[in-house]
C-alpha positions in Angstrom: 0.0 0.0 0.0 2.5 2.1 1.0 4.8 1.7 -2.3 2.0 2.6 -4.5 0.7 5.7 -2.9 4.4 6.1 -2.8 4.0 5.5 -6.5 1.0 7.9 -7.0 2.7 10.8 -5.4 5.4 10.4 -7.6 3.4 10.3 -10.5 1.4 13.5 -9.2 4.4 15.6 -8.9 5.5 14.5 -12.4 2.2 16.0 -13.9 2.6 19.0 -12.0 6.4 19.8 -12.9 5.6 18.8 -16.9 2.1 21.1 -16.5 4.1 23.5 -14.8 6.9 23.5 -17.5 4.8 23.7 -20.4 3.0 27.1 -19.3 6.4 28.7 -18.6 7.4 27.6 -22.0 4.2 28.8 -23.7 3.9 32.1 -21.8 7.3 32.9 -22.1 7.9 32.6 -25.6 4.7 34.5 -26.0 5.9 37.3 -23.8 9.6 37.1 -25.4 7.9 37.8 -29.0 5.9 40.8 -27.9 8.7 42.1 -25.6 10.7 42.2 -29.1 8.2 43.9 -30.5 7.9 46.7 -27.7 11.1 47.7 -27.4 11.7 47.3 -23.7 8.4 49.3 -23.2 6.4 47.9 -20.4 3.1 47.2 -21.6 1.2 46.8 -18.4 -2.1 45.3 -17.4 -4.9 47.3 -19.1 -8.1 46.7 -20.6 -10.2 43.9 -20.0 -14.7 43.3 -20.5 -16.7 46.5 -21.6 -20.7 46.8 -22.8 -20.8 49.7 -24.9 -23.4 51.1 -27.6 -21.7 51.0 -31.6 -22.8 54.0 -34.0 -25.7 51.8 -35.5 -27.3 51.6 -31.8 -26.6 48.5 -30.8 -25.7 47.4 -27.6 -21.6 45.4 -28.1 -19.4 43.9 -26.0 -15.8 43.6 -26.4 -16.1 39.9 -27.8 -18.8 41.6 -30.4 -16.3 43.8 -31.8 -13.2 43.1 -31.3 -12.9 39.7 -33.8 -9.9 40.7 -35.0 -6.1 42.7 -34.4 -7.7 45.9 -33.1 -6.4 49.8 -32.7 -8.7 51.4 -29.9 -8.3 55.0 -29.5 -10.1 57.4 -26.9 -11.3 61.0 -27.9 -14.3 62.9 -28.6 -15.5 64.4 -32.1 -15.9 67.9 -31.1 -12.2 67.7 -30.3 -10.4 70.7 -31.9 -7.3 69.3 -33.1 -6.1 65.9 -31.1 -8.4 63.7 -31.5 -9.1 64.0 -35.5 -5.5 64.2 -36.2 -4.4 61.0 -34.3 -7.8 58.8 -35.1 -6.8 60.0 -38.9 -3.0 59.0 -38.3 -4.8 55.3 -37.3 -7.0 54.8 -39.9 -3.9 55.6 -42.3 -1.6 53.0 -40.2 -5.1 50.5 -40.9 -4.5 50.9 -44.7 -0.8 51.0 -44.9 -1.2 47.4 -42.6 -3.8 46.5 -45.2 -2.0 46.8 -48.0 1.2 44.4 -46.4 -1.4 42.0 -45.6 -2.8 42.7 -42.1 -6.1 43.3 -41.7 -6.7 45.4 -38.5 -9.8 47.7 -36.9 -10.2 50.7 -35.9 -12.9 51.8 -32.8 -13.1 55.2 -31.7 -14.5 55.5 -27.8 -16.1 58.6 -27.5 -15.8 60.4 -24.2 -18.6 62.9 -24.8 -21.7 60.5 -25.2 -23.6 64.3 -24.6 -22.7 65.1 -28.2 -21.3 62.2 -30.1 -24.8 60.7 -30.1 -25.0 57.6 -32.9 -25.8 60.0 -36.1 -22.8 62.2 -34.9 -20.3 58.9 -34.5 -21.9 57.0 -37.4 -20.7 60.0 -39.7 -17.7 60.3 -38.1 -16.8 56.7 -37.9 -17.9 56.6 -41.7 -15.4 59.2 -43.0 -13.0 58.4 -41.3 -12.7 54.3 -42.0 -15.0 52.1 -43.4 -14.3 49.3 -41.0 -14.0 51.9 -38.2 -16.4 51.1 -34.9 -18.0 54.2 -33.2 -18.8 53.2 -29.4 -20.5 55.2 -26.7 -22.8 54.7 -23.2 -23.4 56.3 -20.8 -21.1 58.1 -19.1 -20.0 56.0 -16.2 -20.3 53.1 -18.6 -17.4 55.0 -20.5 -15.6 55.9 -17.4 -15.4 52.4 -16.4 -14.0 51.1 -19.7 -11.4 54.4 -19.5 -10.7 53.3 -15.9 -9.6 49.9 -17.2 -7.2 51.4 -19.7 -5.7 54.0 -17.5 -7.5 56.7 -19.6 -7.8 60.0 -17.8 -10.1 62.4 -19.5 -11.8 65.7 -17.5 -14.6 68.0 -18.8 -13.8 71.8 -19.3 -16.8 74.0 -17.3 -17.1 77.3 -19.0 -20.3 79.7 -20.0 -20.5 78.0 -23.1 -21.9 75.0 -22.3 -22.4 73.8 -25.8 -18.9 74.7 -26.7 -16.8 73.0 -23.8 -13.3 71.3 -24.4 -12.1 67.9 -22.9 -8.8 67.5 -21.7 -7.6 63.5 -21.6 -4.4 61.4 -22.5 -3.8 60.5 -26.3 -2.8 56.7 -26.5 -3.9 54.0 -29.0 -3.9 51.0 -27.7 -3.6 47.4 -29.5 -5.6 44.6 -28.7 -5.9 40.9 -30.1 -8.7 38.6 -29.8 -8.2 35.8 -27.3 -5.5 37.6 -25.5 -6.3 41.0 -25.2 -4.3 44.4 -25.2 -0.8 43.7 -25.9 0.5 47.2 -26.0 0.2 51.2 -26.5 1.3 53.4 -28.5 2.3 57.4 -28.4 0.9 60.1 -30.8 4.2 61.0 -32.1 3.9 58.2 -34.5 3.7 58.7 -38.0 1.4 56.3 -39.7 4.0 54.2 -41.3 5.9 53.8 -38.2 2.9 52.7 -36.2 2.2 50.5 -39.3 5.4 48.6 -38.7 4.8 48.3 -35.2 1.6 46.7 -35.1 2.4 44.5 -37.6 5.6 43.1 -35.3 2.8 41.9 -33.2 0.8 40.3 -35.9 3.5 38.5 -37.8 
């Protein structure tokens, strides 16, 4: 009795150490490739689950639209300068990675659901990208998926109240079906250059 439970034990710890080594191996190649790709930038732990409404009303989750390598960028349309610029230099890396083969989205997360109502993102989301995915809520549904990727964003009070400014960090982040953000990137990017860098991750 006691040389098989002996036996059993053994066997136990054998599964554990091979279980063990495979998910070092696994994780650690996979962590390897995308540290390559990063630069020595530390990517962090952002993102995660969101339920958000796209620019044809519907109510999505992350699974819904994110089926694919994804660019998600946080701004608001009213933005005077920022937002349009950087969301433009994305959907310009989307059809620079389109043409080497890569076929990427674009979602724009509004943080002014008070004026980037659906027509206003649906024509927005429209000129700028075909494939580009307008989401908004409400506003402490946006605040929770901001929260989740370190987005700060503040609304200006003024006398105009139809005319106020948002102030907020400019970051697009990348995230991959299955395993979720993998990294961010600043605005000083050209197009071409944040091209080439999502596609590291994608090759």
């Amino acid at each position: 009795m006691q040389k098989f439970y002996a036996i059993f034990v053994l066997a136990a710890i054998a599964v554990l150490l091979i279980t063990i080594t495979v998910y070092v191996l696994v994780f650690k190649t996979l962590e390897d490739t995308y540290a390559e790709c990063r630069g020595g930038q530390v990517a962090g732990n952002l993102g995660g689950s969101f339920s958000l409404v796209n620019h044809d009303g519907e109510l999505v989750t992350e699974q819904d639209v994110i089926t694919e390598p994804t660019l998600i960028y946080f701004g608001y349309t009213f933005c005077p300068d920022i937002c349009p610029l950087d969301t433009y230099r994305n959907v310009e890396a989307v059809r620079v990675l389109a043409q080497n083969g890569f076929s990427v989205t674009p979602i724009f997360i509004t943080f002014d659901p008070e004026r980037d109502t659906q027509k206003v993102l649906k024509e927005f989301s429209n000129f700028m990208h075909p494939k580009m995915i307008g989401l908004t809520g409400s506003l402490e549904e946006i605040q929770k998926v901001a929260k989740k990727y370190r987005v700060y964003f503040k609304k200006h009070t003024n006398d105009n109240s139809e005319n106020y400014l948002i102030d907020h960090t400019a970051f697009t982040y990348l995230v991959l079906p299955k395993i979720g953000y993998v990294n961010f990137f600043r605005r000083d990017l050209t197009a071409e250059q944040l091209a080439d860098q999502v596609a590291c991750f994608l090759r």
